[in-house]
N, C-alpha and C positions, 0 to 999 in steps of 0.2 A: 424647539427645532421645527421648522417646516418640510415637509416632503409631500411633495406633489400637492400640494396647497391645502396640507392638511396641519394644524396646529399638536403636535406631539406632545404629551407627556409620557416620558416609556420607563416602564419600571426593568421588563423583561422580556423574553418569549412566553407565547403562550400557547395553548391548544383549547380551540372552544369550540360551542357548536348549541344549537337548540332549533326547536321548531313549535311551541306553545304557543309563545308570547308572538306573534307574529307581526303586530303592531311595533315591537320597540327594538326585536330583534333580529326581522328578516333582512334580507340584502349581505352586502360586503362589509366588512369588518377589519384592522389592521393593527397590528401590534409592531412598529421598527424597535428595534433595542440595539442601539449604539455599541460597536465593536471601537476596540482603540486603536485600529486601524484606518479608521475613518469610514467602513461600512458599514450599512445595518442590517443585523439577522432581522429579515420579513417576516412573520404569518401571518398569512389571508386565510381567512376562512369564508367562507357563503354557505346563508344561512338559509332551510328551504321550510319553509310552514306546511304544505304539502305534501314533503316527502311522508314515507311508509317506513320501511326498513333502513333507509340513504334519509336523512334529516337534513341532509348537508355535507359540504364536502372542507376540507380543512388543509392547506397547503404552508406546512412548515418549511426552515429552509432546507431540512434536508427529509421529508418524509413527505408521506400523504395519506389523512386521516379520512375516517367515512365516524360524522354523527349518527349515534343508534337512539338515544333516549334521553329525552329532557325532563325534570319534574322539577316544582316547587313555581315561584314565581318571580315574578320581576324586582320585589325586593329581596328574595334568596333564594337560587336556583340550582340543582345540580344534574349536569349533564354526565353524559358516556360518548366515549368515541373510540374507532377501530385503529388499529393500522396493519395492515397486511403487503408482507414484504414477498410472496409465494414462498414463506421460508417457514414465517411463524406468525402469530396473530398475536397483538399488544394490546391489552384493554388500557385505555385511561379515565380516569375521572376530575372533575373541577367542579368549583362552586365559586357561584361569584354574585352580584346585584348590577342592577340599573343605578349608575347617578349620573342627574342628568343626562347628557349624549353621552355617555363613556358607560362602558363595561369595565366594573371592577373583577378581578377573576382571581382565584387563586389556586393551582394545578394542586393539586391532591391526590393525585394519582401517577403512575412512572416511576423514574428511577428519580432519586436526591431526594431533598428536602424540598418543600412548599414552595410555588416560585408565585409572588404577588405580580400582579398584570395591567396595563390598563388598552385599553383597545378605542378606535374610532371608526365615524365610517367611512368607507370610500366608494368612487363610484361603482356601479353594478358590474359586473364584471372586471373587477379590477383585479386581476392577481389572483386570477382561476388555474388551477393544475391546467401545464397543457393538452392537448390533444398527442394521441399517440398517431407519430407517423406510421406511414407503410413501409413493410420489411422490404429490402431489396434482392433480387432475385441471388441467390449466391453466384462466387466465382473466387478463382485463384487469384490473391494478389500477389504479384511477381515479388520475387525475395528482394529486399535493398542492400544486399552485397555488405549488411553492418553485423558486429558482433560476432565475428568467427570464432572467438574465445569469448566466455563469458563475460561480459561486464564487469568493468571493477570501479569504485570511487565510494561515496558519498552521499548519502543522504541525510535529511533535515530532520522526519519525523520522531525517531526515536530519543531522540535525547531534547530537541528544543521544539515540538509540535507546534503551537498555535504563535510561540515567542518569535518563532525566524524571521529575519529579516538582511536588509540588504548588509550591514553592517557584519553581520555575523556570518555572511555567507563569503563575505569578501576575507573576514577572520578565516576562513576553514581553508577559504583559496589559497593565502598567505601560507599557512601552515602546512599544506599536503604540498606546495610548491617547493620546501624548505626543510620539510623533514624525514623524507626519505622514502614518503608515500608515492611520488608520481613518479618516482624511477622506479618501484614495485611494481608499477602498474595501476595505480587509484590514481583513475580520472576525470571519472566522473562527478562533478559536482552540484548534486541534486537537489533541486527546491520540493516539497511536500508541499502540502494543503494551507492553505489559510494565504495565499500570496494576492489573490485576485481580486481585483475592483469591479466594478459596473461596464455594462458596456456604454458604449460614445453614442450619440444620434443614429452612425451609419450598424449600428450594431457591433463595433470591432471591439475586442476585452481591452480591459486595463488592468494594469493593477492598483495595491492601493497604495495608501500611505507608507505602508513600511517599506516597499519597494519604490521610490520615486521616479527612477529609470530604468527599466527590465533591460533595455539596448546596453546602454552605458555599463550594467551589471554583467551582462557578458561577455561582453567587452574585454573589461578586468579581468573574468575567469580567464578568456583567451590568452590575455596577455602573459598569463602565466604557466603555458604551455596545458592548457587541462581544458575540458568542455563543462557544458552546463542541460541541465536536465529542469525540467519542466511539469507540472502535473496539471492532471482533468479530471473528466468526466463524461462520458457519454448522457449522462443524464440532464435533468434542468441543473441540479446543485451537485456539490460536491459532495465528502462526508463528511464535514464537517459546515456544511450549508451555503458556501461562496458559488459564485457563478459557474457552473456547467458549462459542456458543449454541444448541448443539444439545441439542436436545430440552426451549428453555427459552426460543426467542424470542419468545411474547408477556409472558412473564414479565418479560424485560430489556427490552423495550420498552417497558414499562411502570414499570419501575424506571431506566431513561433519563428518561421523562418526570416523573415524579418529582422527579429531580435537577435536572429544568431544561436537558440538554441539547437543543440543537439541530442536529446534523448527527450522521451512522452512517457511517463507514468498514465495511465488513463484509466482510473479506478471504478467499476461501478455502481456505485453506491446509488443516486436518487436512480438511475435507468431502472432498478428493481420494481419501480413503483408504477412503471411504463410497459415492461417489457416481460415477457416469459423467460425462464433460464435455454428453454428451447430457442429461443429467438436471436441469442444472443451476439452468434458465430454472425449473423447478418449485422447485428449495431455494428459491433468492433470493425466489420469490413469497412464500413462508411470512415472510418478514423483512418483505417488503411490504406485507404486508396486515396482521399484528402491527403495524407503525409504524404506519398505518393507525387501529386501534384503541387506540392508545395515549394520546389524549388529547392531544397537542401536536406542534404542526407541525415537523417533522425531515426534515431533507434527506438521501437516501438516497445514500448513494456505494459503486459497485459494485465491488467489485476484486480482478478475479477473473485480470488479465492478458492481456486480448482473447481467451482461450479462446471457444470455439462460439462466434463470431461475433457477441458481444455487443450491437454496436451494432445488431441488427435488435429485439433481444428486451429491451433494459434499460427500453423504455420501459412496457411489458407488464409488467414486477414492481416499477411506482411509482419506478424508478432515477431520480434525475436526475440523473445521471454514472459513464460506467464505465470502468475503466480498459482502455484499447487495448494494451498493452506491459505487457512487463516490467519490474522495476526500474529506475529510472534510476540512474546517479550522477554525481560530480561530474568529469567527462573529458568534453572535444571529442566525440571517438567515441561517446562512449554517448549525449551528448544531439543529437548531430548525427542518428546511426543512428534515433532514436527519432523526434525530430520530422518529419525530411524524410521519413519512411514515412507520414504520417497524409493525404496527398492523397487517397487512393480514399474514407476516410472520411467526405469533406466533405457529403455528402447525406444524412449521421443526424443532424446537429448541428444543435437547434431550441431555442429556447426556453424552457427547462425541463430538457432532455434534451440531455446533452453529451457530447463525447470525451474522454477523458481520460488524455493521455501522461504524466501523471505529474508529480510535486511540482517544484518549481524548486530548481535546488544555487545560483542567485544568490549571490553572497557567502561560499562556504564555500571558497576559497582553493584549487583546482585548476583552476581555467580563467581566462583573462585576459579583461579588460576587452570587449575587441569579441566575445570569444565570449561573455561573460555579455550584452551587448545584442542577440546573433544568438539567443538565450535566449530575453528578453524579446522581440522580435518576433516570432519564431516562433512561440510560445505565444499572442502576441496576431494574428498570424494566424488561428490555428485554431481561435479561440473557445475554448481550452484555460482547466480553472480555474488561475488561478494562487493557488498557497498557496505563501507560501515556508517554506526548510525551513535556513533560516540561522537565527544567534544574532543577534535583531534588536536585542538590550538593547546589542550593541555591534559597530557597521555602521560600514565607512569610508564619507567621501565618495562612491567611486565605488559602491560597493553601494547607497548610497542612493539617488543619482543615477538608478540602473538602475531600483531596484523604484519609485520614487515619479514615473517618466515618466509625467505623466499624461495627455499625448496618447497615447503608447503605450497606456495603460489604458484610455483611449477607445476604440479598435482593438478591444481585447479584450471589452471592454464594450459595445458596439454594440447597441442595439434589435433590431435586424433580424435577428441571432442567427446570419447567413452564415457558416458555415467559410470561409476561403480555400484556395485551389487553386494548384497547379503551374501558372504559364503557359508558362513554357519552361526548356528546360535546355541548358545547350551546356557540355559536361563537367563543370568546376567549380563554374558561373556558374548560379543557378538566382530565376528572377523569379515571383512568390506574388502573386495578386492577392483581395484581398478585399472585397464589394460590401458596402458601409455603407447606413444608414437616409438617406433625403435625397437619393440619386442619386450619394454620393460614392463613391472608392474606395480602399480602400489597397492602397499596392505596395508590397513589398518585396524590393531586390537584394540578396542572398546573396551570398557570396564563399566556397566551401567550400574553396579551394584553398589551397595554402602560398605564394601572392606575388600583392602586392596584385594588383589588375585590374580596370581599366578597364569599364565596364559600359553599356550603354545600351538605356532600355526605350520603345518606340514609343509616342506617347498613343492612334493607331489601335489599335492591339492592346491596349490596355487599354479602350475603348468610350468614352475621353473626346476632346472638342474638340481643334482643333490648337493651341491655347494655354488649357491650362486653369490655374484656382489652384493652386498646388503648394505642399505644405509640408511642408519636412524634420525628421521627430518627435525624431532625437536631435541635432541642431543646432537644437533650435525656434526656426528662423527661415522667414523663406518664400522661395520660388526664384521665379527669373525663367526661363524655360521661351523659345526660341525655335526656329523650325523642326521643327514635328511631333515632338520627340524629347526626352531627358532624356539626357547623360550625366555619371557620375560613377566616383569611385578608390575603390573600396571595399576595406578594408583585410582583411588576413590573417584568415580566418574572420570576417569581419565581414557588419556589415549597412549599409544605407543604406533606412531605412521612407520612405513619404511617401506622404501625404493629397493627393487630385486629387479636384478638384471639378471 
């Protein structure tokens, strides 16, 4: 394959670096390794004989490495390199030789197994980390009047990551249009990472192969009464290495509106490699105010993974949701870990402007039944958007059961825009109370323990009457309440919701 009038043979990605041998291995260097989308993950590396401490600089497609140390020789050599994210510092290693003009390489160091390489040169400066712009002075970006209730639809990442494609997006359209999802409220239908192509001559993105028409695929979403969501980056690359929006987001925001999208994921992943976590509330504004100017109303989703404290500053760069955590997945522990930490949050969560722990694993077959409903209520506690991130085109029963609870959705869906809170906890056993529009409340008992248990929650301590209305969301029937109290057997990581009027 040729790129940029370079003769390729590409095994993989690689990470390299030295400064010895400065005859055979100073300058630019490149490794493309062919994606079956028809892109290729780049690394460039430049390589310095000079340098001291800095050997050289290493630009993967989603990272940025600093060379510290070379030894051996040109027919077998092994280097070190850095990479520092201000989070945590990654040593790597590789060994490789000289044949002929090509570097053979084999990474030896990082996460997997051995990855073999082959590298060429290109010209000097070719495919240097870029240069960090300058921060812009801060300011308020005016709210865009979207997302007065939390977001609801759809995303890509968790069930088909790198596979999604146009076909399957228009499958999920199909399906939420048909099955009872988009009169719930799931409307949104979110494309994740790995969609983007190259940019054109004039710099404008594309995508790639698996997307052939981004317009057209809109389109289709529209046509079936639901919107379509989009993702970025503030950085050069994404997280998973495709095209960023750095140094090009009024551009893409304008080439979003274009297409007809409505909602921005804008994750930032390589910007760590650019930017201070101090810095940050200024990049994301730059994306805010480009939406902004872009001609059509698009919902900002921030997600950045509660770094610098998000929730004080996402409302200030037009965010209407940012993510508070880390990735989730689909295990007890991680969504348990994730949600039961979002209490102190509860006083940034407004109308417009939400928290956000992250997509829902509903239905992707690692948690059972009462932990996928401790799921959905938990999330519909917190005012959390729910996008699910299952293969909705084919849902059992109880999956659906789960995601189309639509008093549960009501919860979540509330006017009044209240986070819920912790009201109490007694080791395992933890009661959530959230104040609805209308004077009502919802409660919800928790069960985080390994054996069922017993549970009971005061209507005094909840601020209702000593017989108020009660109604059980995942038994949708109503309860008969006597004596100031409520008890019930709430099952193994289970929940028991319920609406008091």
């Amino acid at each position: 394959m040729n790129i940029k009038g370079v003769n390729m043979k590409v095994i993989g990605i690689f990470l390299l670096g030295a400064c010895a041998f400065a005859a055979d291995l100073s300058g630019n260097w490149l490794v493309a390794a062919p994606r079956n989308d028809g892109t290729f993950a780049r690394t460039y590396f430049d390589i310095k004989p000079d340098g001291t401490t800095n050997k050289g600089e290493i630009h993967t497609p989603s990272a940025h490495y600093i060379i510290t140390e070379v030894t051996g020789g040109s027919d077998g050599f092994t280097l070190s390199a850095t990479y520092t994210d201000n989070r945590s510092v990654r040593p790597m290693k590789y060994e490789g030789k000289i044949v002929g003009d090509e570097l053979h390489i084999t990474a030896t160091g990082g996460r997997g197994t051995p990855r073999e390489m082959v590298a060429h040169r290109v010209p000097e400066g070719e495919g240097l980390y870029p240069k960090k712009n300058p921060i812009p002075a801060l300011h308020k970006v005016p709210y865009n009047g979207l997302a007065k209730t939390p977001p609801m639809g759809w995303n890509s990442w968790n069930k088909f990551g790198h596979s999604v494609d146009d076909a399957a997006v228009r499958g999920v359209a199909d399906a939420i249009a048909t099955n009872g999802m988009k009169d719930a409220g799931y409307v949104y239908i979110n494309i994740d990472d790995t969609w983007e192509g190259d940019r054109d001559a004039k710099g404008n993105i594309t995508s790639n192969k698996k997307f052939p028409d981004m317009k057209a695929l809109a389109d289709y979403v529209h046509s079936k009464g639901l919107k379509i969501g989009i993702y970025s980056s503030p950085g050069p690359a994404t997280c998973a290495g495709y095209e960023g929006s750095y140094n090009h987001e009024l551009q893409d925001a304008k080439t979003y509106a274009s297409w007809g999208i409505d909602y921005l994921k804008y994750d930032w992943c390589s910007a760590l490699n650019l930017y201070t976590n101090e810095e940050m509330q200024a990049v994301y504004q730059i994306m805010g105010d480009a939406l902004r100017q872009a001609g059509r109303p698009i919902v900002f989703s921030l997600c950045q993974y509660g770094r610098n404290e998000v929730w004080k500053w996402g409302p200030e760069v037009g965010g209407n949701l940012w993510r508070t955590t880390g990735d989730i997945s689909d295990r007890w522990m991680s969504m348990a870990n994730i949600g039961f930490r979002q209490n102190d949050l509860a006083p940034y969560a407004a109308p417009g402007h939400w928290n956000d722990p992250d997509m829902l694993e509903i239905g992707n077959g690692h948690m059972t039944d009462d932990e996928y409903r401790t799921h959905m209520s938990l999330w519909s506690m917190l005012a959390a958007p729910l996008l699910a991130g299952n293969d909705v085109r084919d849902m059992s029963q109880a999956t659906k059961d789960i995601l189309l609870n639509k008093e549960a959705i009501a919860i979540d869906q509330d006017p009044l825009g209240k986070q819920g809170t912790r009201l109490s906890q007694n080791g395992d056993q933890e009661i959530w109370v959230r104040e609805l529009a209308g004077g009502a409340k919802a409660v919800a008992l928790f069960n985080r323990g390994d054996k069922a248990a017993e549970m009971t929650v005061k209507w005094s301590d909840v601020g209702a009457s000593a017989k108020p209305k009660v109604r059980d969301l995942w038994a949708h029937q109503d309860v008969n309440v006597e004596g100031g109290s409520y008890t019930a057997t709430v099952p193994v990581h289970g929940v028991v919701l319920l609406r008091v009027k």
